[in-house]
N, C-alpha and C positions, 0 to 999 in steps of 0.2 A: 665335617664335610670336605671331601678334595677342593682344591681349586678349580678343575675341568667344571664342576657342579655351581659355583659360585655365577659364572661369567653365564648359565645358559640361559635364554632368554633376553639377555639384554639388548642384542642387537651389535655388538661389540664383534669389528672382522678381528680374523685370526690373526698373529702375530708376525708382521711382513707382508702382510695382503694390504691394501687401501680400499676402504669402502666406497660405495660407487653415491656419489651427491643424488639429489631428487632430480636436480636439472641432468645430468649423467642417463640415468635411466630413462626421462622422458625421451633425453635426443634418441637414444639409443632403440626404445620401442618406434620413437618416429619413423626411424631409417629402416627398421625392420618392418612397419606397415608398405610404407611407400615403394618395398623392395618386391615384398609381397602381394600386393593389390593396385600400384599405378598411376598413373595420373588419372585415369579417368573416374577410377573409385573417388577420388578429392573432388574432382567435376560435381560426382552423384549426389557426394552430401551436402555439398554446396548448395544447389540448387535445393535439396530438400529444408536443407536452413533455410534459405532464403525467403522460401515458399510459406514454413508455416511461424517467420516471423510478418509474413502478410496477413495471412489468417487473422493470429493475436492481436496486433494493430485493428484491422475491419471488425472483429469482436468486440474489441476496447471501445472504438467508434460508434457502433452500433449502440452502448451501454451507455451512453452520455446522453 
C-alpha cells in the first residue's frame, strides 16, 4: 500500500498545514453567522429561547 493510502481518513492535516482546534472553528463559524445574519438575528433566538424555556417551566409546574 503507498503511503498517500495509509494516512487517508485519519484526519491527519497535510504536511506544513496546522490543523484548525474545535475552539478554532466554532469562533470561526461564529464570526461568520454574526457577519452574515446580525445583531438582530441574536435578538430573535434569544427571545425564542427564552420564550419556550417558559413554556418547559409552566409544563413542569403544571405536572406537580
Amino acid at each position: 500500500m503507498a503511503d498517500n493510502e495509509e494516512k487517508v481518513g485519519r484526519g491527519e492535516p497535510d504536511e506544513g498545514r496546522r490543523g484548525m482546534t474545535v475552539s478554532e472553528a466554532g469562533r470561526k463559524g461564529g464570526i461568520a453567522v454574526r457577519d452574515e445574519r446580525g445583531h438582530a438575528f441574536y435578538e430573535e433566538i434569544g427571545k425564542k429561547g427564552g420564550q419556550k424555556v417558559r413554556e418547559l417551566i409552566e409544563r413542569g409546574k403544571s405536572r406537580s
